[in-house]
TORFIDREN-919573 format. One line per field, with one value per residue (C-alpha): chain; residue number from 1; x, y, z. Coordinates in Angstrom, 1 decimal, padded with zeros to 4 digits. Layout:
BEGIN
kette <- A ...
nr <- NUM ...
east <- X ...
north <- Y ...
up <- Z ...
% end
This chain:
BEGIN
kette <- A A A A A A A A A A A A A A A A A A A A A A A A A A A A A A A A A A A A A A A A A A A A A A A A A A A A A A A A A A A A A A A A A A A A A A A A A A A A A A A A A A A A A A A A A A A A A A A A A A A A A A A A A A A A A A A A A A A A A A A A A A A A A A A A A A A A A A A A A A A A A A A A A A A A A A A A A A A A A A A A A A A A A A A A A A A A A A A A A A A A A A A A A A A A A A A A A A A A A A A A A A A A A A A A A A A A A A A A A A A A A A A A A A A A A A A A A A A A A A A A A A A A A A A A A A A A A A
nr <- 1 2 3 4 5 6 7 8 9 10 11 12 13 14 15 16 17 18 19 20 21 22 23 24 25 26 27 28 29 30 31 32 33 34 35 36 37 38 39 40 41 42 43 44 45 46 47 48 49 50 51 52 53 54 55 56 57 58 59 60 61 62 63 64 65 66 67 68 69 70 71 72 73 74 75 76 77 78 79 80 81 82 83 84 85 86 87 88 89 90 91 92 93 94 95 96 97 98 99 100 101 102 103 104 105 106 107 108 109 110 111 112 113 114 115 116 117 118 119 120 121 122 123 124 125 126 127 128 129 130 131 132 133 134 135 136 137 138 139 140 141 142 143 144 145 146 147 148 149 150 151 152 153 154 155 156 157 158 159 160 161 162 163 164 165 166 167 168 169 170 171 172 173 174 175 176 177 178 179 180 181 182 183 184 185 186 187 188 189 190 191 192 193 194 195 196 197 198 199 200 201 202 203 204 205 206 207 208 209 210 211 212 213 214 215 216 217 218 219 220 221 222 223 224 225 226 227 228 229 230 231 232 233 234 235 236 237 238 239 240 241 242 243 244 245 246 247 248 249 250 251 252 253 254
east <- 000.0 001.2 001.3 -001.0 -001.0 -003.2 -005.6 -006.1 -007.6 -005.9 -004.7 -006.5 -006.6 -007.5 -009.1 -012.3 -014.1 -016.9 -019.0 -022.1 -024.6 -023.7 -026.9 -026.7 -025.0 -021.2 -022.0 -022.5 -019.9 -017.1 -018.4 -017.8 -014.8 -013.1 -014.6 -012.7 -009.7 -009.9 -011.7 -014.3 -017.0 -019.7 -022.9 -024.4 -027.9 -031.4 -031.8 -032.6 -031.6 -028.1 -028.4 -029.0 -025.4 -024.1 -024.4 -023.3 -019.8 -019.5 -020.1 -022.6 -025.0 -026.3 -029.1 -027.8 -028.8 -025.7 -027.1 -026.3 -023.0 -024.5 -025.3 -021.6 -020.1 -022.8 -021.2 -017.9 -018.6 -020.2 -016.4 -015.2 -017.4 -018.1 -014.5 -012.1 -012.0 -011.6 -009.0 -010.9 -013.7 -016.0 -018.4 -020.3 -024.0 -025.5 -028.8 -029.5 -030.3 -033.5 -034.0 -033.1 -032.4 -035.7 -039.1 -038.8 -036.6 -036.8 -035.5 -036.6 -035.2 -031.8 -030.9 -031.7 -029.5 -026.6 -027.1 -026.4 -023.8 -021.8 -022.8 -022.7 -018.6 -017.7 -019.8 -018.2 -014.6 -015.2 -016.4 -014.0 -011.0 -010.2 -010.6 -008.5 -006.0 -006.1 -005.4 -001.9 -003.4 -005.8 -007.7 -011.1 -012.2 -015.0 -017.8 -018.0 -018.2 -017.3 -019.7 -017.7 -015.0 -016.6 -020.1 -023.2 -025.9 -028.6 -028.1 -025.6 -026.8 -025.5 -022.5 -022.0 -022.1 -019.8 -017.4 -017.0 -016.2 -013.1 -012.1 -012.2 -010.0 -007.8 -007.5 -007.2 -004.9 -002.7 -003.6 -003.7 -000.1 000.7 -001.7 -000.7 -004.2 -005.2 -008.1 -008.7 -012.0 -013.8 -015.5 -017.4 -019.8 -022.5 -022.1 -024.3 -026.7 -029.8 -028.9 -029.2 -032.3 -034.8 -032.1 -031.2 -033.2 -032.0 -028.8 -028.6 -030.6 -028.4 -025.8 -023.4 -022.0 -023.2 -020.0 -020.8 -020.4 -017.6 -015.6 -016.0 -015.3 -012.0 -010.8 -011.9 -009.6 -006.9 -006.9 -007.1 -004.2 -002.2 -000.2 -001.7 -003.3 -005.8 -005.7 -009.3 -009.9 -012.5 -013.9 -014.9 -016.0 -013.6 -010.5 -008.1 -009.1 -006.6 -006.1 -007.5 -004.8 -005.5 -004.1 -002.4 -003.8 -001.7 000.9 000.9 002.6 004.3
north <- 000.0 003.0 006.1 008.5 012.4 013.0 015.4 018.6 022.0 023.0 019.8 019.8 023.7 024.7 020.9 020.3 017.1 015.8 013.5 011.7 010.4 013.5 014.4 010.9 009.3 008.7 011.3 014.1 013.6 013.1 016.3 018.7 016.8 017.3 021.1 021.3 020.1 023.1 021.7 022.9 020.4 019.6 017.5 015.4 013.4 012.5 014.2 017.9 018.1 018.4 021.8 022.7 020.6 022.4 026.2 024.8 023.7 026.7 024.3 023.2 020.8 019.2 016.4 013.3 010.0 008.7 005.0 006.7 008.0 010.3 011.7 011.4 013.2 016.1 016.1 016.6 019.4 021.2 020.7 022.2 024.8 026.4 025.3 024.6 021.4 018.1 016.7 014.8 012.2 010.1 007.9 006.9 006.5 003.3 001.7 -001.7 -004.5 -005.7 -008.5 -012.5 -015.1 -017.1 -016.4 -012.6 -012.1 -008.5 -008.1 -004.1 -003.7 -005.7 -003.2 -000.4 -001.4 -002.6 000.5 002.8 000.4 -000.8 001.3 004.5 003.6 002.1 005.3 008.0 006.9 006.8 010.4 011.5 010.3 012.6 015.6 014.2 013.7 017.5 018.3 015.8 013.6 013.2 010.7 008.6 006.9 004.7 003.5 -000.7 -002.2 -005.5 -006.9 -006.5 -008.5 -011.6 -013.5 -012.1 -014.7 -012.9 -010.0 -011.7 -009.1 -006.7 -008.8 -009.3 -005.3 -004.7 -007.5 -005.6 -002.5 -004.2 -006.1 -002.5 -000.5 -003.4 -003.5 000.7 001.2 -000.2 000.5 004.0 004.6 005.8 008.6 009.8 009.0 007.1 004.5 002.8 002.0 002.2 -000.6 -000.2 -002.1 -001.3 002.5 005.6 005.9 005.2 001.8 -000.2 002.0 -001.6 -003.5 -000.7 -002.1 -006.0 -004.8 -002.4 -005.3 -007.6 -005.5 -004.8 -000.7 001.6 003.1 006.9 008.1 011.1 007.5 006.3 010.0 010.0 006.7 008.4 011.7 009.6 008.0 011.0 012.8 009.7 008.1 005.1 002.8 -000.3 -000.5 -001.8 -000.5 -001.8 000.8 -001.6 -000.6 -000.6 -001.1 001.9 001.6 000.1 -002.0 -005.1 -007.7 -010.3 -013.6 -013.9 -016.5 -020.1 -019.5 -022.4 -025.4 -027.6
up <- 000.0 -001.3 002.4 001.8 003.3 005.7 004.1 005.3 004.1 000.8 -000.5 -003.6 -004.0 -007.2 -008.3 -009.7 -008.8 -010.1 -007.1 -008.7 -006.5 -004.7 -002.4 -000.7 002.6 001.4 -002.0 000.3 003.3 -000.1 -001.7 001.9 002.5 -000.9 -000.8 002.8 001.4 -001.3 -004.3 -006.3 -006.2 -009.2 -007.2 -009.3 -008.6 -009.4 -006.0 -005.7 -001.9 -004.3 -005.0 -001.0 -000.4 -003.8 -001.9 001.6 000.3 -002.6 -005.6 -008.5 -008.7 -011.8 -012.4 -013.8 -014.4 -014.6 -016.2 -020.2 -021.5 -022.7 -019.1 -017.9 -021.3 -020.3 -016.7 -018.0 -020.6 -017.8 -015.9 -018.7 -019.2 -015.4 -014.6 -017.3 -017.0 -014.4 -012.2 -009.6 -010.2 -007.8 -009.3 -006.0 -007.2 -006.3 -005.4 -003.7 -005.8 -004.2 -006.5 -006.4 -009.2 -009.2 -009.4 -008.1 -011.1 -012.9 -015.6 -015.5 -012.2 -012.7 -016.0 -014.1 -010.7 -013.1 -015.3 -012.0 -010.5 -013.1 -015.9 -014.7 -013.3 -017.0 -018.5 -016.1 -016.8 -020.3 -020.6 -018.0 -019.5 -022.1 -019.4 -017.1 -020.0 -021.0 -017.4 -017.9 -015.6 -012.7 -010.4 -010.2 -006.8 -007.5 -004.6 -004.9 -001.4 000.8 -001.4 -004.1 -001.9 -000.6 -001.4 -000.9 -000.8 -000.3 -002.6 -005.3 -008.3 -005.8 -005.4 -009.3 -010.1 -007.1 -008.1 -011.4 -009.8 -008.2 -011.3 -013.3 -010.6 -010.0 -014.0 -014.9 -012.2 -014.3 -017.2 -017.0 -015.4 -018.7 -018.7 -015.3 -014.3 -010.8 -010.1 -007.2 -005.5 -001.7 -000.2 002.8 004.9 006.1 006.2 006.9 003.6 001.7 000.6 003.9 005.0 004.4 006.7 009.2 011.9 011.4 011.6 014.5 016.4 015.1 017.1 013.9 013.3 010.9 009.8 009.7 006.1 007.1 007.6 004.2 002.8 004.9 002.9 -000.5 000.7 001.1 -002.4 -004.1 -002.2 -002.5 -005.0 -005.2 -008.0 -009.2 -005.1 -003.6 000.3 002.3 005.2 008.1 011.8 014.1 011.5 010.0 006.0 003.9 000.8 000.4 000.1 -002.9 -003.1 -006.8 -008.9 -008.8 -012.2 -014.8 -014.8 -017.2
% end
């Protein structure tokens, strides 16, 4: 694992970042913590109570369904245009999955959780690229989760879309050294936000944390002041974040 500074006001003075699923748990405690740390912060969401976060912190916020590319190339034209351009990107929007494999099957439902999930990371980095390019570099953070780390049984389309998340930041970290551009991704558990709202109450009687989302954001600081790349770092109660340590794959034999 790569050390990252400790942020602190002025660290990314001068930046423009680009949070979608702004107005949420872990969209909103990212957007005032980059703004603290001196960027200036575009707040993107389906969610008007964006705009209200957008004047607290001194940004913009936009409406965006970030499940097009279409969408996300909008976003980053308006970087361009209100800012001159992009340096920083989190794609955080997300939505629980709510569906299983058999009979509850749907098929509407399951586009529209993988559009937001895994679409709108692929769709985000592809219209965010060439800006980050222009700038001579830059850095994305995107939101997966523990679920994108171990099996989920009782939510594995959840599991599937967050999987992906990993497999993409573990694969452009590398792949985009050349560029001078960064990717890494934040997996939490159960943290302070909209998607466990239906399981809240199991799990606070269940006795398990609700990591407070200013927890997450502090692990989402930390990879974009670092130096690091393609690394995966899970946000767990109780435990400093860090990245995830994967076992390589057994090599060949003859």
């Amino acid at each position: 694992m790569s050390d990252a500074p400790a942020p602190n006001s002025g660290d990314l003075a001068g930046k423009t970042a680009l949070v979608t699923g702004g107005a949420g748990g872990l969209g909103s405690a990212a957007s005032r913590a980059l703004a603290a740390a001196g960027a200036t912060v575009i707040v993107a969401d389906v969610d008007p109570a964006g705009e209200e976060l957008a004047a607290e912190i001194g940004g913009l916020f936009t409406r965006a369904d970030v499940a097009t590319l279409e969408a996300n190339r909008e976003l980053v034209e308006l970087a361009r245009r209100e800012f001159g351009g992009l340096d920083l990107v989190y794609l955080n929007a997300g939505v629980a999955s709510g569906i299983g494999l058999g009979d509850d099957f749907d098929t509407e439902r399951y586009r529209r959780v993988m559009g937001i999930n895994l679409d709108g990371v692929v769709f985000g980095t592809v219209a965010a690229l060439p800006a980050l390019r222009e700038r001579g570099g830059g850095s994305i953070v995107a939101t997966a989760s523990l679920a994108g780390l171990t099996a989920v049984p009782f939510d594995p389309i959840y599991a599937a879309n967050k999987h992906a998340v990993v497999g993409l930041a573990r694969s452009l970290g590398l792949g985009l050294a050349d560029d001078g551009i960064r990717f890494n991704a934040v997996c939490p558990g159960f943290a302070e936000s909209g998607i466990i709202e239906p399981i809240r109450d199991a799990l606070v009687e269940s006795g398990l944390p609700i990591i407070p989302a200013e927890t997450v954001a502090d692990a989402v600081l930390a990879l974009f002041t670092g130096d690091m790349s393609g690394e995966c770092w899970y946000v767990q109660a109780g435990r400093e974040a860090e990245a995830f340590r994967f076992r390589n794959i057994p090599g060949p034999r003859a």
